[in-house]
C-alpha positions in Angstrom: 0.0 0.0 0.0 0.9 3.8 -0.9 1.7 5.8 2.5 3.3 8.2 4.4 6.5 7.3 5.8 9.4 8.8 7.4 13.0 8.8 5.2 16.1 9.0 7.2 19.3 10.8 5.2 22.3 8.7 6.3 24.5 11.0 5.4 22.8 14.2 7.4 22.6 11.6 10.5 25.0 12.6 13.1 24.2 9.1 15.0 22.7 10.5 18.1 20.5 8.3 18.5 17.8 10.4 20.2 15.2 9.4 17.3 15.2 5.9 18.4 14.5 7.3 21.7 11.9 8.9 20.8 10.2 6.6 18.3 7.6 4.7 20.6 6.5 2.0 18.5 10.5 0.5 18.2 10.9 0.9 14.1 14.0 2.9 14.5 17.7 1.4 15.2 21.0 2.4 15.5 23.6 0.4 13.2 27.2 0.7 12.9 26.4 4.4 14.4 23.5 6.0 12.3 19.7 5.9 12.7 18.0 3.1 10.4 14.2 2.5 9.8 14.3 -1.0 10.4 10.5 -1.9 10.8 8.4 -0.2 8.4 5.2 -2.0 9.9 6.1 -0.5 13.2 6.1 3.1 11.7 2.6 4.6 12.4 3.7 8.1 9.9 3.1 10.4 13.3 6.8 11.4 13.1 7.6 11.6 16.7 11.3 11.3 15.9 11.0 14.2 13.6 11.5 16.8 16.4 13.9 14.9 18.2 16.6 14.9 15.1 19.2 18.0 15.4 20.4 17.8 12.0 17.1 17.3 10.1 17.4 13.8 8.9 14.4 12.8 9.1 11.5 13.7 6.8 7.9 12.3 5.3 7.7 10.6 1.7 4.6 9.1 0.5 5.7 5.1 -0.6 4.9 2.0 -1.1 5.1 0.6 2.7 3.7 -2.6 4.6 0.8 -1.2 6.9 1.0 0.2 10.2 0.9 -3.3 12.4 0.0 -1.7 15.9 -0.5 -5.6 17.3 3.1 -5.9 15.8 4.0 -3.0 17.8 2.4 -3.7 21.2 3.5 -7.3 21.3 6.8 -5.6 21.4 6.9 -2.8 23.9 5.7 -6.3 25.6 8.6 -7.9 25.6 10.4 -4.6 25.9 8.7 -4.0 29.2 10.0 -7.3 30.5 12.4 -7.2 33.4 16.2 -7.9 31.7 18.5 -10.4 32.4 20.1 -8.4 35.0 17.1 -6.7 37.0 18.1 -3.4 35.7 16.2 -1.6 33.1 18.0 1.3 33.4 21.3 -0.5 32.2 19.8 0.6 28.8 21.9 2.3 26.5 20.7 6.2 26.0 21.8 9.9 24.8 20.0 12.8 26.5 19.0 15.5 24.4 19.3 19.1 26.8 18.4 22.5 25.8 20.4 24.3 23.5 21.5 26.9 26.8 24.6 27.3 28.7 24.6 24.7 31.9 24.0 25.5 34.3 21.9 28.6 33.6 20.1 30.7 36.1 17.9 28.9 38.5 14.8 27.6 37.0 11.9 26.9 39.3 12.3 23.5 39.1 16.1 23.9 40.1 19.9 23.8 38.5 19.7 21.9 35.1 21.9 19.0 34.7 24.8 18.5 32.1 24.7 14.6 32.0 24.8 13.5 28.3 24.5 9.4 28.0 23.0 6.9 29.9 24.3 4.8 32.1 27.2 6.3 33.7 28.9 3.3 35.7 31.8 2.0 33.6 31.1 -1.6 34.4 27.9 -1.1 32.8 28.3 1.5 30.0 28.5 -0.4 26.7 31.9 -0.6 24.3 30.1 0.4 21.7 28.0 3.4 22.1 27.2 6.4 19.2 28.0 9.1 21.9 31.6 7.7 22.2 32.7 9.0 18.3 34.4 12.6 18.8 34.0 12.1 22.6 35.9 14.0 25.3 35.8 11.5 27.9 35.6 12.0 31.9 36.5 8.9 33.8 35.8 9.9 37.5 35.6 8.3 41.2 31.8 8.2 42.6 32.9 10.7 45.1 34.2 13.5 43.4 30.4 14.9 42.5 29.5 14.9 45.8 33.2 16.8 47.3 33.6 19.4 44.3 29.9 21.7 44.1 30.6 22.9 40.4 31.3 19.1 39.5 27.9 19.2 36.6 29.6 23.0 35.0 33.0 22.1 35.5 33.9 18.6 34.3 30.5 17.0 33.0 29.8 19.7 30.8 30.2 19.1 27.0 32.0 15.3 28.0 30.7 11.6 28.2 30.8 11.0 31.6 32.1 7.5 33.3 32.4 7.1 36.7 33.1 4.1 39.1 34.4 3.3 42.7 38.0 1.0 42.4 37.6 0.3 46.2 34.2 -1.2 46.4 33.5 -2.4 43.1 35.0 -5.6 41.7 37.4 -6.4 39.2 39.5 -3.8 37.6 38.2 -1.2 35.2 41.1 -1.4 33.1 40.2 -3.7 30.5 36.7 -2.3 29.9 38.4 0.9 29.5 41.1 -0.4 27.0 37.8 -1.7 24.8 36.3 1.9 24.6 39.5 4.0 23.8 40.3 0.8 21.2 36.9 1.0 19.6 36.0 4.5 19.2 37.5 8.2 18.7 38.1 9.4 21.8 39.7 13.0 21.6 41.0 13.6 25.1 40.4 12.3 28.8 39.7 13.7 32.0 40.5 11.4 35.1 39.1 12.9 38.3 39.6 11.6 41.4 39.7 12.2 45.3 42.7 12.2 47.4 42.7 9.4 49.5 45.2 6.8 48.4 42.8 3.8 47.2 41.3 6.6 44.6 44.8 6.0 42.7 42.9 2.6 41.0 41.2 4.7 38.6 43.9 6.9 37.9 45.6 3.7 37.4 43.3 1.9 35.2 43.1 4.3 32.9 46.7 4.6 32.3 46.8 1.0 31.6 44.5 1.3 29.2 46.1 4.1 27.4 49.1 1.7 26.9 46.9 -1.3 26.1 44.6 0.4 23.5 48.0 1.5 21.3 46.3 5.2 20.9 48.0 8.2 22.1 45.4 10.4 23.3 45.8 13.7 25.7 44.9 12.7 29.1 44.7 14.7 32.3 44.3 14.0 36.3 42.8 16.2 38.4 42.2 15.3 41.9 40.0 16.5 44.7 40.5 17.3 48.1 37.8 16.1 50.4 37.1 19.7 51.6 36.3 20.6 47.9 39.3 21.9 46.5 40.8 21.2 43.7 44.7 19.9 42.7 46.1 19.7 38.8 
């Protein structure tokens, strides 16, 4: 049958990923790092993901397309819906789309704005291969230092894919997890945060192993924190 449809430019698409996010019925995927319409049937025409695009990617065309199936569709948001393997929905893979304003801004009502760009942040959990990691300037940062630095969302989350992780409590070492990312993607630069205490040095650690296991040479900085806020470079 002859029907609206969106068309997605590969070329314009800057792999985001925020119209997958914001296509409800599930026809849109991200492969090998741009958007793809990979259920036509699942496409109801609306064009939620039309909005969400920042380069304009995404447009109507009138086609030959299957039908809208919305059983199709709601047989899997379903499945979606079903607990994962590991307990934790929110282990999913994400971007977040913020306002085009300087962050923090002045106070809104509902409070300071946030600067966090991806979903999830925990290293251990944070896949190897994400969109948001091309052209990334990475921060790699102990748990702690948000809460010990006030300024930590303006100052080092800001316009950076943010990592974080514990190398005291949580198990295993981060350093071959790390050595997947820099090896896989384009990182630009890093930005290792840490407190002062001694057993903070695992991270700083981990990711110098990693530097040296991944064969890139890529700038890299520590910064470390002082538990009464200050900060040491």
């Amino acid at each position: 049958m002859k029907r609206k449809i969106i068309r997605i430019d590969e070329e314009a698409c800057n792999g985001c990923g925020a119209c997958a996010a914001a296509c409800h019925e599930g026809a849109i995927e991200m492969v090998n790092g741009k958007a793809k319409l990979t259920r036509e049937d699942y496409c109801d025409g609306l064009g939620d993901c039309l909005p969400a695009c920042p380069t304009g990617a995404i447009t109507f065309e009138e086609r030959e397309a299957p039908a809208y199936n919305e059983a199709a569709v709601l047989e899997a948001k379903k499945k979606k819906a079903a607990p994962l393997p590991c307990g934790c929905p929110g282990t999913q893979s994400r971007s977040i789309r913020r306002a085009t304003v300087t962050c923090p801004s002045e106070t809104p009502a509902g409070g300071m704005p946030g600067c966090l760009a991806q979903w999830p942040v925990q290293i251990k959990l944070v896949p190897v291969h994400a969109p948001y990691f091309e052209g990334a300037n990475l921060l790699i940062a102990a748990d702690c230092t948000a809460y010990a630095y006030g300024d930590f969302h303006n100052r080092f989350i800001r316009n950076r894919i943010t990592l974080i992780g514990c190398p005291k409590l949580d198990e295993g070492d981060y350093a071959e997890k790390l050595t997947q990312i820099l090896a896989c993607n384009d990182i630009r630069s890093i930005t290792v945060v840490r407190m002062e205490v001694p057993c903070c040095g695992g991270i700083e650690n981990a990711v110098k192993r990693a530097l040296q296991q991944s064969g890139k040479i890529i700038p890299w900085r520590v910064i470390t924190v002082t538990t009464d806020g200050r900060l040491e470079e």
